[in-house]
C-alpha positions in Angstrom: -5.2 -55.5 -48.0 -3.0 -55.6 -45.1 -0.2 -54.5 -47.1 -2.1 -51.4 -48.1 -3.1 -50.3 -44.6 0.0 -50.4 -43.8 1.6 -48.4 -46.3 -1.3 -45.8 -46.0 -0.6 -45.7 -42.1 3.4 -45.0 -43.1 2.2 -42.1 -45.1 -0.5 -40.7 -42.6 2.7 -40.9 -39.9 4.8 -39.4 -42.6 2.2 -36.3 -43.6 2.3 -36.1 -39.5 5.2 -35.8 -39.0 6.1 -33.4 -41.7 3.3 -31.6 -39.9 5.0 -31.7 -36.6 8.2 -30.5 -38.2 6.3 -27.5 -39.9 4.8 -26.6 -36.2 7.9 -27.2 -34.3 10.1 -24.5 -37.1 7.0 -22.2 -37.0 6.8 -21.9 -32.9 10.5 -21.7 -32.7 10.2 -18.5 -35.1 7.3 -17.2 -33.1 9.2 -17.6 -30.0 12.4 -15.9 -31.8 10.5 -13.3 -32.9 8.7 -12.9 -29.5 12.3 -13.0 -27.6 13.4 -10.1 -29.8 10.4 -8.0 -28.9 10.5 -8.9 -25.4 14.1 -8.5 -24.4 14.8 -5.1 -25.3 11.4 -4.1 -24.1 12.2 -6.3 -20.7 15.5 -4.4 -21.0 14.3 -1.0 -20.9 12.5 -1.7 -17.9 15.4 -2.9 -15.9 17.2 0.2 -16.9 13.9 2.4 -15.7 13.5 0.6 -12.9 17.2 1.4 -11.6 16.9 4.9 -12.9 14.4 5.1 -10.7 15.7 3.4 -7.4 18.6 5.9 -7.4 16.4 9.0 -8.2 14.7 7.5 -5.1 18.1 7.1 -2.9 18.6 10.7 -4.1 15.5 12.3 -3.0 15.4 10.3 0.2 19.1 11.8 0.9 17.7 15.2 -0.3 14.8 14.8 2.6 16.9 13.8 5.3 19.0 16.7 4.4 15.7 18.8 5.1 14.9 17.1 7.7 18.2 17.8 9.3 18.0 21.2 8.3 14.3 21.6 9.6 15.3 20.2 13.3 18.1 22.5 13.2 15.6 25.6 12.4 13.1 24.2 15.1 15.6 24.4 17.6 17.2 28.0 16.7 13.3 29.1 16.5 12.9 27.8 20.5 15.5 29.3 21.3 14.8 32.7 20.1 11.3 32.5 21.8 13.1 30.7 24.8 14.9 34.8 24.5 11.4 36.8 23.6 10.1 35.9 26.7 13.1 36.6 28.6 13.3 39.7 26.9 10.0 40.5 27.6 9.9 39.9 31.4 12.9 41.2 32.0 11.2 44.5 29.9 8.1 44.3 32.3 10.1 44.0 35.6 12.1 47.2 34.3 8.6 48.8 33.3 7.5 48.7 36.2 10.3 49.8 38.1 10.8 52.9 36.3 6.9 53.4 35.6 4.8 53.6 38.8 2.1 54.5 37.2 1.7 51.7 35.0 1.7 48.9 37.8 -1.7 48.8 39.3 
């Protein structure tokens, strides 16, 4: 009797083990198969990703180049309204040195 549980035990463990084998070959497929879906996938993404980070360096270089160019027309724009109102008072002093009439 003892015998026979043992021998039944050896071919439980055995069937198990089998079992485990089976598992173990299956998940190492899944995982396979999972890898080869993932990496180009997680691939692609890298690439996008540093598609993107130079578009970014570009358009950041693109707006300092604007900015540049905006500070530069800011300044020209003073300056000509620095010259208006020269312009103009020195229009107004003449005015009314060779208009009379107009100064009150």
């Amino acid at each position: 009797m003892h015998e026979r549980s043992g021998a039944h035990f050896l071919i439980t463990l055995q069937a198990r083990t089998e079992e485990l084998e089976r598992l173990r070959v299956a998940a190492a497929v899944n995982t396979a198969r999972s890898d080869a879906s993932i990496i180009p996938k997680e691939s692609a993404i890298v690439a996008e990703a540093a598609r993107l980070r130079q578009r970014l360096a570009l358009e950041e270089e693109r707006c300092s180049r604007l900015a540049e160019s905006l500070r530069g027309a800011e300044s020209t724009i003073s300056g000509l309204r620095d010259e208006l109102a020269s312009s103009r008072r020195s229009l107004e002093g003449s005015s009314a040195l060779h208009a009379p009439w107009t100064a009150a």
